[in-house]
C-alpha positions as CSV (number, residue, x, y, z in Angstrom):
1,X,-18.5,38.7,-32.7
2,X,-21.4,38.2,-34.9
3,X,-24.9,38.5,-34.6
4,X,-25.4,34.5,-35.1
5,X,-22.5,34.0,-32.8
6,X,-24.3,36.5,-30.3
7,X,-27.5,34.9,-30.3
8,X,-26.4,31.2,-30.2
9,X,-24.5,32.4,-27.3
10,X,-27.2,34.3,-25.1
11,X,-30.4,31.5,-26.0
12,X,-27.7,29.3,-24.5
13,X,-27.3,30.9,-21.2
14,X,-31.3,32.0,-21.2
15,X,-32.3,27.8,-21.8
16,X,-29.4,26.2,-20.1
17,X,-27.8,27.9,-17.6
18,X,-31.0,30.4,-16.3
19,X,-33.9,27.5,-17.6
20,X,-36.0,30.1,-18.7
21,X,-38.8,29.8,-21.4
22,X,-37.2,31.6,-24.5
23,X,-37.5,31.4,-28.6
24,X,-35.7,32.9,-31.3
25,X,-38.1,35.2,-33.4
26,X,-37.7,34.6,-37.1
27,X,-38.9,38.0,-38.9
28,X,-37.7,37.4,-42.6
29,X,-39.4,37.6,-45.5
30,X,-42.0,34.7,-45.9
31,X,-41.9,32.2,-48.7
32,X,-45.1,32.0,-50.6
33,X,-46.4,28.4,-51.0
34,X,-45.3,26.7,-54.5
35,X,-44.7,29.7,-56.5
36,X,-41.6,30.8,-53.9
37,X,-42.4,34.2,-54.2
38,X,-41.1,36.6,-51.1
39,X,-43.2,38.5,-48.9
40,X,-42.6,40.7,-46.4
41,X,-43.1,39.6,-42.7
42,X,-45.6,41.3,-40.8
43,X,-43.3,41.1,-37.9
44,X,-40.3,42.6,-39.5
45,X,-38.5,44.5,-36.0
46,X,-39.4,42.2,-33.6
47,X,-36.8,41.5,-31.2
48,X,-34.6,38.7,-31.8
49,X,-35.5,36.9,-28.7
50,X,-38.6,36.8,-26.4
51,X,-38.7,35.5,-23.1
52,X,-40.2,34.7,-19.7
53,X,-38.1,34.7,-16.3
54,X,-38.5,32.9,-13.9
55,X,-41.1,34.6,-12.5
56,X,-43.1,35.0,-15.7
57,X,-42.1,38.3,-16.3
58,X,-41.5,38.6,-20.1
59,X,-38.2,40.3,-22.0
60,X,-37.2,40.8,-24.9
61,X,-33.6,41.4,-26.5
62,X,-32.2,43.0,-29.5
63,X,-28.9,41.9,-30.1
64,X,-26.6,43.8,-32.2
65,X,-23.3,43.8,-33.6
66,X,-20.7,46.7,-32.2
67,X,-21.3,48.7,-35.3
68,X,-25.0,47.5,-35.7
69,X,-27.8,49.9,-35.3
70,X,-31.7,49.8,-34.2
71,X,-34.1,50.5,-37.4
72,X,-36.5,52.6,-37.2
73,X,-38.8,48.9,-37.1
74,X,-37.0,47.5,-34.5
75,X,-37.4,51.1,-32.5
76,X,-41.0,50.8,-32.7
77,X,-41.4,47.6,-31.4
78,X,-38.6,47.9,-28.5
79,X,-41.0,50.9,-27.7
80,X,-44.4,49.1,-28.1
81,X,-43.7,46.3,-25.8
82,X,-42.1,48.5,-22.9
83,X,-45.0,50.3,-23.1
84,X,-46.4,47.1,-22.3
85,X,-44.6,46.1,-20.0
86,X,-41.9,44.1,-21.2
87,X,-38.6,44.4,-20.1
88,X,-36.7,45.3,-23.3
89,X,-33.1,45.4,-23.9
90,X,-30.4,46.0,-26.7
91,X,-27.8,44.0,-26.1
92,X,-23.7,43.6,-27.5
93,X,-22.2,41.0,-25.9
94,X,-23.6,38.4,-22.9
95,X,-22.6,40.5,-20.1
96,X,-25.1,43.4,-20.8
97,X,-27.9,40.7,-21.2
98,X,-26.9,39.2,-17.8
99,X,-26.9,43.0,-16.2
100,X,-30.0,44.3,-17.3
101,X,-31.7,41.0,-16.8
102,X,-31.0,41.4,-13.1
103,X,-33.1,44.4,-13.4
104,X,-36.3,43.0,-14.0
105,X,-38.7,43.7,-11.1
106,X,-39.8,40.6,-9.1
């Protein structure tokens, strides 16, 4: 499956099925008012979704491929944000989001 299909997939389940309070992050390069010229995004490794449980409790998810891997951005960040608190996970298919979801303290 790819990453598109993934993530259409799991901000599904997250709005739909669970209700929770979810977005998509966009972290491309930004476009540059008339002139079109491509920046970089100051954001560049943020996880491709970030979320709020039901009980308020934020997540975040990197969803990858089965031969994707983390860079070196998107380790920074996944560590950042647990440090913080936030329940981060890396995720391959639904099932894993669904399992370590679960595992968010109340």
């Amino acid at each position: 499956m790819k990453e598109a299909e993934l993530q259409k997939l799991v901000l599904d389940y997250l709005k739909k099925k669970k209700g929770y309070f979810v977005w998509r992050s966009y972290v491309g390069p930004i476009v540059r008012g008339r002139t079109k010229i491509l920046s970089p995004n100051p954001m560049a490794g943020f996880p491709d979704i970030f979320g709020f449980n039901e009980n308020n409790k934020p997540f975040a998810i990197e969803l990858k491929s089965q031969t994707g891997k983390l860079s070196d951005k998107q380790v920074s960040w996944l560590q950042n944000l647990k440090a913080k608190g936030v329940h981060c996970i890396v995720a391959r298919d639904l099932e894993t989001v669904i399992i370590e979801l679960a595992k968010i303290p109340l």
